[in-house]
Residue, then its C-alpha position, 0 to 999 in steps of 0.5 A: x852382573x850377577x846379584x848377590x847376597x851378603x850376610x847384611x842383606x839378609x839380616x835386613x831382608x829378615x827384618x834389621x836387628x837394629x840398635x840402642x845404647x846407653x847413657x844419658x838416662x835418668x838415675x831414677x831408671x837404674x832400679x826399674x822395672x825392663x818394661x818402664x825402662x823401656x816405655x820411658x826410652x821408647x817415648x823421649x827418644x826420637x833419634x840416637x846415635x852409637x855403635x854395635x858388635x854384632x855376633x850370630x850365636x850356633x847351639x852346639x850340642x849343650x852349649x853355644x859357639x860364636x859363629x861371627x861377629x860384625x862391628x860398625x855404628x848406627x844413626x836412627x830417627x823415628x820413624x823408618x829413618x836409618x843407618x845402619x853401616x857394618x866396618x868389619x869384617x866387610x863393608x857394607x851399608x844399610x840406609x832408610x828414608x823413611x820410605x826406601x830401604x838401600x843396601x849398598x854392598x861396597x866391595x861389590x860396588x852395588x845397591x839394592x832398592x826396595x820399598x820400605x813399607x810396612x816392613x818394620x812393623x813388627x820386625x826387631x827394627x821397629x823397636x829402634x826405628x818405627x813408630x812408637x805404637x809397639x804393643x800393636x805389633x808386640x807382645x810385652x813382658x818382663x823377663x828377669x834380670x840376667x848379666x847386669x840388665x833387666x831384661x824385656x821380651x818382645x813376640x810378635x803378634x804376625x804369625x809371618x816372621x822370621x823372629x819368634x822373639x826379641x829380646x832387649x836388655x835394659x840397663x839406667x833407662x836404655x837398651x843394652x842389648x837385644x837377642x833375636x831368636x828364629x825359628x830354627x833356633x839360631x840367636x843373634x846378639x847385638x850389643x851397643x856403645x856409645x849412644x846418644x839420644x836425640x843428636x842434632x840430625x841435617x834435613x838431608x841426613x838420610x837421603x841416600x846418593x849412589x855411588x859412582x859407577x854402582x849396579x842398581x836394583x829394584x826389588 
């Protein structure tokens, strides 16, 4: 069978724009600063849970037009464990051991491995997913307040990624929002709901099965 990509293989092929919400923060963060916001949530959560809409941003001309949008839900525990499923338009799921990375595209009853490795180190899936190390791999700074949130902007300190840089929307202590921008002037917006940290997560949560019948590939 032929291998192809889909529009969530490559978004984790170019580093996972991975994922937090809101809630469940303390009062005291609602007027601080993005950066302490941030810090305080990167620091007392070790896993979360929520959902995300996903929207892939064009710039037309002067302004900006909408050229996708996905939706779904997100599990994650630091470091490099993940799931990450998309439910519309199209199924798909993205899933991390910690050590494995599979993408299992559901109408094309097909897996690909590949290993995870350093590849979160500073990719936008690192904010959410890695280690708790950030400023090894980040470049920190307040960006202002814009839409309601306190806004923080993340670069990369590798000059070899795809993302030039991150940013993430703070509001009562948690990540709001993140916009990631590239090279070529594209922006993917991610928004989140219904987060909660530190849920009750099995041994074998994200130990992935493949399903019955599907093409396996290694990468």
């Amino acid at each position: 069978m032929k291998q192809t990509a889909s529009p969530g293989f490559t978004f984790i092929r170019h580093a996972a724009r991975l994922v937090a919400a809101c809630a469940l923060a303390l009062p005291a963060l609602a007027s601080a600063s993005a950066l302490d916001q941030f810090k305080s949530f990167v620091g007392s959560t070790k896993a979360a849970k929520g959902e995300f809409v996903q929207k892939q941003v064009k710039s037309v001309g002067k302004g900006e037009t909408v050229a996708n949008t996905s939706t779904g839900t997100f599990l994650f525990a630091r470091p490099g464990k993940f799931i990450w499923t998309y439910q519309k338009p199209y199924e798909q799921l993205l899933q991390a051991d910690g050590q494995k990375l599979y993408i299992y595209d559901k109408d094309l009853n097909q897996v690909t491995v590949r290993q995870l490795g350093d590849a979160l180190g500073s990719s936008p899936a690192a904010i959410l997913f890695g280690s708790n190390d950030l400023e090894k791999n980040f470049a920190l700074k307040e960006a202002g307040a814009r839409d309601g949130l306190e806004w923080l902007e993340a670069t990369p300190k590798t000059k070899d990624t795809t993302f030039d840089r991150i940013g993430i929307g703070l509001k009562d202590g948690v990540p709001r929002a993140m916009e990631l921008r590239d090279s070529f002037g594209q922006v993917s917006v991610l928004t989140f709901s219904k987060f909660e940290k530190n849920p009750a997560i099995s041994a074998d949560q994200f130990r992935f099965e493949v399903p019955k019948g599907a093409d396996v590939f290694q990468q």
